[in-house]
C-alpha positions as CSV (number, residue, x, y, z in Angstrom):
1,X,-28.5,17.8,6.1
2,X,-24.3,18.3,5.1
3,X,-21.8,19.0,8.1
4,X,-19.6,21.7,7.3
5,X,-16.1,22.2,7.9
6,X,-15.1,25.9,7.7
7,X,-11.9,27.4,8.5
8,X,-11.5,31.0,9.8
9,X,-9.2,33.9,10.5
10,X,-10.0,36.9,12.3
11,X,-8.8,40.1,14.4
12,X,-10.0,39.3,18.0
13,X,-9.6,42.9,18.7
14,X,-13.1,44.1,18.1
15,X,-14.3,40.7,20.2
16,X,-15.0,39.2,23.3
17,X,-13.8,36.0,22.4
18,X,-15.2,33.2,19.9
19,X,-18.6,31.7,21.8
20,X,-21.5,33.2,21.1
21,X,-22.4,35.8,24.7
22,X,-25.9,37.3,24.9
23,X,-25.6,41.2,24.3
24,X,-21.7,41.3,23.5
25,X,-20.0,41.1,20.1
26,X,-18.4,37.5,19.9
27,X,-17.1,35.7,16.6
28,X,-19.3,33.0,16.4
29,X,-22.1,35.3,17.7
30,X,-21.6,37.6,13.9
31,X,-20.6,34.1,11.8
32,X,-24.6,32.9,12.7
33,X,-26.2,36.1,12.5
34,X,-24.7,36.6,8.6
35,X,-25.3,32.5,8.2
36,X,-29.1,33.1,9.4
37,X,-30.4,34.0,6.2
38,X,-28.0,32.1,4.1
39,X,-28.9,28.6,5.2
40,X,-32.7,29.0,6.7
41,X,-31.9,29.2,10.5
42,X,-29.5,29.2,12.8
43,X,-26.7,27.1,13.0
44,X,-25.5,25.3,15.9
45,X,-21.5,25.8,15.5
46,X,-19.2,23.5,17.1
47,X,-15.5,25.8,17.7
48,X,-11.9,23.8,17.5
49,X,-11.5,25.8,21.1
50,X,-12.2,29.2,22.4
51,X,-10.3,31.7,22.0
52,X,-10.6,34.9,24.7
53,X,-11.1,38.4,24.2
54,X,-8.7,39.9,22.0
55,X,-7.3,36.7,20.8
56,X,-6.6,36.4,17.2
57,X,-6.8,33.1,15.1
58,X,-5.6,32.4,11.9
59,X,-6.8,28.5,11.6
60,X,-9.8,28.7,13.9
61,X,-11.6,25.6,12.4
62,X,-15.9,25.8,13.5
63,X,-18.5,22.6,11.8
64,X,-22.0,22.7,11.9
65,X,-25.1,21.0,9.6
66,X,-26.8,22.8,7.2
67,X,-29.6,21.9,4.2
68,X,-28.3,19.8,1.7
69,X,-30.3,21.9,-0.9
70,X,-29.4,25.1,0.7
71,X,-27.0,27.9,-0.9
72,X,-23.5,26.7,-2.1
73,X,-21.0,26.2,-0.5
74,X,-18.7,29.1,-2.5
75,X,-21.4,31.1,-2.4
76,X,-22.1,31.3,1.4
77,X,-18.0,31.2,1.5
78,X,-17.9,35.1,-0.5
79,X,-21.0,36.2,1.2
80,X,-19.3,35.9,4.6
81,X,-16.3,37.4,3.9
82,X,-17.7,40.2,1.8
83,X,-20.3,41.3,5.0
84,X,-17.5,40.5,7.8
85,X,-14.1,40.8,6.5
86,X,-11.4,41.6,7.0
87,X,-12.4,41.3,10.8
88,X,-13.7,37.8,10.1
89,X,-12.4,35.6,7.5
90,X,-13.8,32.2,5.9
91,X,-10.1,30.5,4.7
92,X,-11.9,27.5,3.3
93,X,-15.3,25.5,3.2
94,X,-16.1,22.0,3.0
95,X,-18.1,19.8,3.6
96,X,-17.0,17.1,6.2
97,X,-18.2,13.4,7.0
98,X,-21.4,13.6,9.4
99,X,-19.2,12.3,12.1
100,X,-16.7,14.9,12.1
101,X,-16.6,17.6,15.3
102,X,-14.4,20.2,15.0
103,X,-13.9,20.1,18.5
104,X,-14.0,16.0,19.0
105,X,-12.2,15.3,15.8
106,X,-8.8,17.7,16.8
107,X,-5.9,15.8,17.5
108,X,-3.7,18.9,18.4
109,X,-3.6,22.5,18.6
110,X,-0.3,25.1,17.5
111,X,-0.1,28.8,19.1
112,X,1.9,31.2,18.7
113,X,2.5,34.9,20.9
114,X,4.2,37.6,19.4
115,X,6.5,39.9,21.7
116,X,7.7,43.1,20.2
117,X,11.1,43.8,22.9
118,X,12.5,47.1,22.9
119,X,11.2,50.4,23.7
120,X,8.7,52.3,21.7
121,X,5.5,50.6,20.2
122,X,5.1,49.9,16.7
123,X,1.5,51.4,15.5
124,X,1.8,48.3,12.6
125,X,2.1,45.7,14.9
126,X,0.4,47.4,18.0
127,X,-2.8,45.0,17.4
128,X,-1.0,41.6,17.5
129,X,2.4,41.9,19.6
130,X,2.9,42.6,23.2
131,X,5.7,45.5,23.9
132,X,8.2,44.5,26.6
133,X,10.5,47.1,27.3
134,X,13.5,45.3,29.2
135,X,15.7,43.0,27.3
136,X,15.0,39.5,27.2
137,X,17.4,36.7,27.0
138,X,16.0,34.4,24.4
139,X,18.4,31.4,25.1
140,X,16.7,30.9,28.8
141,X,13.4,31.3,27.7
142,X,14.2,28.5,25.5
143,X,16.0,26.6,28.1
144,X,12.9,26.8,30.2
145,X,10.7,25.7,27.7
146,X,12.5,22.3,27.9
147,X,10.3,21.7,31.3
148,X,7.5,22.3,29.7
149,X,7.7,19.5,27.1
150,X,5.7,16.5,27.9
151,X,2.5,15.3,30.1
152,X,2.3,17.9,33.0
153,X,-0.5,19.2,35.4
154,X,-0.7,22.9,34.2
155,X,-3.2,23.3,37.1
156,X,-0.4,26.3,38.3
157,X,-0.7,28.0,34.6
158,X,-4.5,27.5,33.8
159,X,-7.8,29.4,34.7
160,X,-9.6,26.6,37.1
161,X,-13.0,25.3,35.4
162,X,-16.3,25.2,37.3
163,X,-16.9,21.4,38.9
164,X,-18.8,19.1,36.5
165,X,-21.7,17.0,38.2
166,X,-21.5,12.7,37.3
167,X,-24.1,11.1,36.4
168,X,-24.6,10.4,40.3
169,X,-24.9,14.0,41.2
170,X,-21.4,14.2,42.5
171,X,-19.0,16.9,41.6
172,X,-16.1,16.2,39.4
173,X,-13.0,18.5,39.7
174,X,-12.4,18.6,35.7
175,X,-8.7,17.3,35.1
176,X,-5.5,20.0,33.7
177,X,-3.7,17.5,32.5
178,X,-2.5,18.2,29.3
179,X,0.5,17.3,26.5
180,X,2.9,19.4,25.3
181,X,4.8,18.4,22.2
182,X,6.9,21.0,21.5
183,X,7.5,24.6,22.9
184,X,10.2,27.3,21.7
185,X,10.8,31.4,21.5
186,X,12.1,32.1,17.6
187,X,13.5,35.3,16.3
188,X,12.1,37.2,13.4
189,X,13.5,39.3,11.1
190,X,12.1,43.2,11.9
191,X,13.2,46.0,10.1
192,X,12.5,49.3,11.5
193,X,10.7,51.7,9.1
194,X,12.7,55.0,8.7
195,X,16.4,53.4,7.8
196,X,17.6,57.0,8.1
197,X,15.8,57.3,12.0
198,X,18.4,57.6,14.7
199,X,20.0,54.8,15.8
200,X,22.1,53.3,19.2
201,X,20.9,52.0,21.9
202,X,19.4,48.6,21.6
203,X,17.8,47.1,18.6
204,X,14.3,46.3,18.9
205,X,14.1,42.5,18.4
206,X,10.2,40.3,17.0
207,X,10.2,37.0,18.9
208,X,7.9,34.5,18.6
209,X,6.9,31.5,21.1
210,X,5.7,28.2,19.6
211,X,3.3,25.8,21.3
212,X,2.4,22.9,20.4
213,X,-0.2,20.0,22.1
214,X,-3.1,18.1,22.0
215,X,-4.9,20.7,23.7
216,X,-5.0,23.3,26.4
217,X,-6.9,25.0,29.1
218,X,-8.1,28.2,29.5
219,X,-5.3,30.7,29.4
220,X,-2.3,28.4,29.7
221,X,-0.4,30.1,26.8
222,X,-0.5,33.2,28.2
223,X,0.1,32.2,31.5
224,X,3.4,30.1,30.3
225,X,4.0,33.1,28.4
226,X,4.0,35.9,31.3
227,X,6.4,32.8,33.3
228,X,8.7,32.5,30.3
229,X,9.0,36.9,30.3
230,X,9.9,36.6,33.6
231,X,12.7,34.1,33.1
232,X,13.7,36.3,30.0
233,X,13.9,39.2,32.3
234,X,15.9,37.7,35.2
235,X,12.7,37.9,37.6
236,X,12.6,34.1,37.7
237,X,15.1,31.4,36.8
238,X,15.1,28.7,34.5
239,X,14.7,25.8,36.8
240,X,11.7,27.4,39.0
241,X,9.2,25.9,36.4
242,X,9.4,22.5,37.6
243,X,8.3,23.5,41.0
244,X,5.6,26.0,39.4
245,X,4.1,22.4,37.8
246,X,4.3,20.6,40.8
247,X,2.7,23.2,42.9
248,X,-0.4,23.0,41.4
249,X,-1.3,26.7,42.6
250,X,-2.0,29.4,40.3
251,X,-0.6,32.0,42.7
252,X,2.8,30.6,42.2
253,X,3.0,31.5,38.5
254,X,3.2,34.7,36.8
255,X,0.1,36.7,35.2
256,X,-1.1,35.6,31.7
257,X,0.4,38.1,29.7
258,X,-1.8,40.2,27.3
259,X,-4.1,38.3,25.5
260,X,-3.5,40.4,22.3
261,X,-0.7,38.6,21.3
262,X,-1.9,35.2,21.0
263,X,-3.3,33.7,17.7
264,X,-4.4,30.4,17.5
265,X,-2.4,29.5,14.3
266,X,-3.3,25.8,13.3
267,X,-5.9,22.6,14.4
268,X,-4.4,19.5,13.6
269,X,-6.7,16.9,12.7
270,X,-6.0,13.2,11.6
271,X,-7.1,13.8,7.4
């Protein structure tokens, strides 16, 4: 047997999420059905993280054994992406030392969210961008992200996990600790498509938000997200996200925002 290293891309929009999920469409669910007859069984993939319905990824890394003498690497590589792309794309393929996990192995994760703020939709980037309609003041969005930076709880911006049971029988309330190494809204360049449309009125602006960490619980970028549009908007100020953090209590944060936005952009591993 080799371990596997594969890198993926793919349009969460047709999804519900990464993990394979009896009787729904998932990622990892359609990667082992086309793998089935390609390596002689079914393999048992290990994901980077999840990712939840309707969120993209464009470094999603998965590893999983396969015969040593089964069909090449290249091979199974263009007979993926010819049966599931452009949905689901195989970036790369390698094999990987037997100890490598793609989950275990990460030593940090990158997001990024996409905000499309003005007021009509754009069909081209309806899929991957969430429309806010009321201005947003980028500068305190970034000033908030300044709390985020560091070791925190998120406990107030994450989806709580079931209890894990010890070794003893006891339950174990799964720690939310996590690290943030770097967090920041950017501001692309977006043209509209019709120079000779009407103008005035407010430009629509592309903005981006950064994340950066170790790694992160279920639905904390979103949830940061739908705090940081709130401070954008004026519905919340800047220095409310310490107390969010302390709180601990997801009912003092905002809602996620739309999950269509997110992409998990890159796993960093130590190679």
């Amino acid at each position: 047997m080799i371990n596997v290293r594969m890198t993926v891309a793919y349009d969460g929009s047709g999804f519900r999420g990464l993990a394979p999920n009896e009787g729904v469409r998932t990622v990892v669910g359609e990667l082992q059905r086309v793998l089935e007859p390609l390596i002689g069984g079914v393999p048992d993939i290990v994901m980077s993280g999840r990712t939840d319905a309707g969120v993209h990824a464009w470094g999603q890394v998965l590893s999983f054994l396969m015969p040593a003498d089964g069909h090449g690497l290249d091979r199974i590589q263009r007979s993926v992406n010819s049966r599931l792309g452009p949905e689901i794309v195989v970036r790369s393929i390698d094999t990987a030392p037997r100890d490598f996990s793609a989950r275990f192995s990460a030593t940090g994760r990158r997001y990024r969210y996409n905000i499309l703020n003005g007021p009509n939709p754009d069909p081209f980037l309806a899929k991957t961008t969430w429309l806010v309609d009321k201005p947003l003041d980028r500068a305190r969005m970034n000033e908030a992200c300044l709390h985020l930076v560091g070791e925190h709880d998120f406990s107030s911006f994450c989806r709580r996990p079931k209890p894990m049971v010890d070794d003893d029988g006891a339950m174990i309330e799964p720690s939310l600790v996590r690290r943030v190494t770097g967090a920041r809204w950017l501001e692309l360049d977006y043209l509209s498509a019709d120079p000779a449309s009407p103008s005035g009125g407010a430009q629509p602006r592309l903005l981006r938000f950064e994340i950066e960490g170790s790694a992160f619980c279920h639905q904390m970028v979103r949830s940061i997200v739908g705090f940081l549009v709130a401070v954008g908007v004026g519905k919340r100020q800047v220095d409310d996200l310490p107390a969010v953090l302390t709180a601990r209590d997801r009912s003092v944060a905002e809602n996620p925002a739309p999950p269509h936005g997110l992409t998990l952009w890159v796993v960093d591993y130590d190679d």
